[in-house]
N, C-alpha and C positions, 0 to 999 in steps of 0.2 A: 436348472433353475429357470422359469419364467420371468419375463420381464417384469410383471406387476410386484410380483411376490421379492425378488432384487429393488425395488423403488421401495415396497413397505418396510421393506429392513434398514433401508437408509432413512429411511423416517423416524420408525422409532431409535435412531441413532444419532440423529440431527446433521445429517452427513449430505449438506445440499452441494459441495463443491469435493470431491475425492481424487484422489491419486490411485493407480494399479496399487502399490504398498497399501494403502488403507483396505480396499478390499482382501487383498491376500492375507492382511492381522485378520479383517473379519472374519476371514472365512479357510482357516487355517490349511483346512482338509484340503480345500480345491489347488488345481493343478495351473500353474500361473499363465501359460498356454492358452489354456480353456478360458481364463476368465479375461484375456485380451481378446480374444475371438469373440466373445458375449458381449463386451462393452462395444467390439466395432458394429457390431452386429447393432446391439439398443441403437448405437449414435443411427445409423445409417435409419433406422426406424422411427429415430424421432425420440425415444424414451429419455434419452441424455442428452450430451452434445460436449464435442471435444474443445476444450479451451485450449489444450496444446498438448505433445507430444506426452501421454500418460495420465493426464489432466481431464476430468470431463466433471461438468456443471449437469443438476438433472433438471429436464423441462416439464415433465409431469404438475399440471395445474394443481397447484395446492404444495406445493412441493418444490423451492427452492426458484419457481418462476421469475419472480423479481429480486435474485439475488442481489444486495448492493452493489458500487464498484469500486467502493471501498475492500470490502470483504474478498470481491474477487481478486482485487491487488495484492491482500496479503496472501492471499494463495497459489498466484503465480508463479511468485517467484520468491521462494523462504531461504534465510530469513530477507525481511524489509517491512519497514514500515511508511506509513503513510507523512508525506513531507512537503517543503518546498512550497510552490505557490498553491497546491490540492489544503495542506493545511493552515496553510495564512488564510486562503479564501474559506473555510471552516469556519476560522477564528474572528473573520468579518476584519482581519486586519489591512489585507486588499480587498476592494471592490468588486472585481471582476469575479463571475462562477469559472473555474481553472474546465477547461474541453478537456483534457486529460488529465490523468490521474496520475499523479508524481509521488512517485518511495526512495528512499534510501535502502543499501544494501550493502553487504560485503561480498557482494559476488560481481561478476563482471557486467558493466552498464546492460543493459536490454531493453528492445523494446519490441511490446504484444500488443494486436490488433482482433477483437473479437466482437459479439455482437454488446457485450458491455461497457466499450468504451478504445480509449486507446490507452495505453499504461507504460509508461514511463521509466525507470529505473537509472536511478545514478549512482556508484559507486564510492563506494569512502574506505578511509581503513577501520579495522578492529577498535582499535582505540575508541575511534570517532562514533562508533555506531554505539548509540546511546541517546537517552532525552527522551524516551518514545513510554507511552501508556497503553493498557486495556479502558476503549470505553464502548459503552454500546452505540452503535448507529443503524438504526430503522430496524431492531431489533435483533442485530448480531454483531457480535464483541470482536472488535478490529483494533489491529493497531496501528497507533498513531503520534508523530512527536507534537511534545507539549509545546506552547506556543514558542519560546524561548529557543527551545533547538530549533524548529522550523526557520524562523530566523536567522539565526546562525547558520543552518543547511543551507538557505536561499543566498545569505553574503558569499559564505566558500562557496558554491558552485558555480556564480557568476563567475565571481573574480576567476575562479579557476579557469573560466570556458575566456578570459579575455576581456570581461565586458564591464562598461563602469556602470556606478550605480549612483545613482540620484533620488536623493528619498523622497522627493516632491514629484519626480516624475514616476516611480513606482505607486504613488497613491498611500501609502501607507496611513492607517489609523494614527495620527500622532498620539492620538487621546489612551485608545489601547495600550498601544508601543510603553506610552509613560507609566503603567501600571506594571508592568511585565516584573518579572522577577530580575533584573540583571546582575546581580551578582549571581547567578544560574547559569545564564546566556554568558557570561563573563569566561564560568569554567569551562562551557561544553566549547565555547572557541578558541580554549587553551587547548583543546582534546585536537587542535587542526594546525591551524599557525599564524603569527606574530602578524599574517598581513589581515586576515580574518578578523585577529583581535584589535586590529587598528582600525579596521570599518566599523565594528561592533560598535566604539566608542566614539564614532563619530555618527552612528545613531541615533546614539543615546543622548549627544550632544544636541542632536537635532530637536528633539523631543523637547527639550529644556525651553 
């Protein structure tokens, strides 16, 4: 198979960010060999481009070029979704644009470095991983936690890493925060623990 004729079938498939497994569903017949030799082949040519070990984004203009780094987050590294300060800065609840892109996950912490950005990953348990939506951004459906777990993700992962937190010096929207759902935020930091849900509520106090 040609490279052009490989790029129009991930096109009419909508398949701008793939895994070897996606091609091998596509393409049931081929030999999984051949079609790792083809994709190093494309990268080294320019057609693709390897995001990581199995992982390759395509470059062909018109054609997944400005992939978000949203989107490419949730694909790095599945499952996870988008969290932490990438989604408070979303929600305009912090000020600052977040330089990386920060997810939640149930697999072990990580972090990737490509021409996308830098990505982030922090680990939680099963329980925990929850609070997150489909929504579109810049025209592909990512996911992402609702403003409520983000919060909650941002308290537990502080405190976890050690560090205090001061809601005047994080910036936080007080005006946002006051609208939020908390009795929401209430349960998803039941889903972690008692010190989580003692910050939550000192938040919320804060907002008052």
């Amino acid at each position: 198979m040609r490279a052009l004729e490989f790029l129009s079938i991930l096109r009419k498939n909508n398949m701008s960010i793939f895994s070897v497994r996606d091609i091998a569903n596509l393409f049931p017949d081929a030999h999984v060999a051949t079609l790792k030799n083809n994709l190093s082949s494309w990268a080294k040519k320019g057609y693709i481009e390897r995001l990581k070990r199995d992982l390759y984004a395509c470059v062909e203009p018109g054609l997944g070029s400005e992939i978000p780094d949203f989107y490419v987050a949730n694909k790095l590294y599945i499952p996870s979704y988008i969290s932490l300060e990438t989604a408070l800065s979303h929600y305009n609840i912090i000020p600052e644009i977040a330089v990386q892109v920060t997810s939640v996950t149930t697999k072990p912490g990580r972090e990737f470095k490509n021409r996308y950005g830098v990505f982030i990953y922090r680990s939680c348990k099963n329980r925990a991983f929850t609070g997150y939506r489909i929504v579109s951004y810049e025209g592909y459906d990512v996911l992402i936690a609702d403003k409520e777990k983000a919060l909650v993700d941002f308290i537990y992962f502080k405190l976890r890493h050690g560090l205090a937190i001061d809601f005047d010096d994080e910036r936080f929207d007080r005006t946002i925060l006051k609208g939020i759902a908390w009795k929401k935020a209430i349960g998803y930091a039941e889903r972690f623990n008692k010190v989580t849900l003692k910050k939550l509520t000192d938040c919320r106090k804060w907002t008052e």
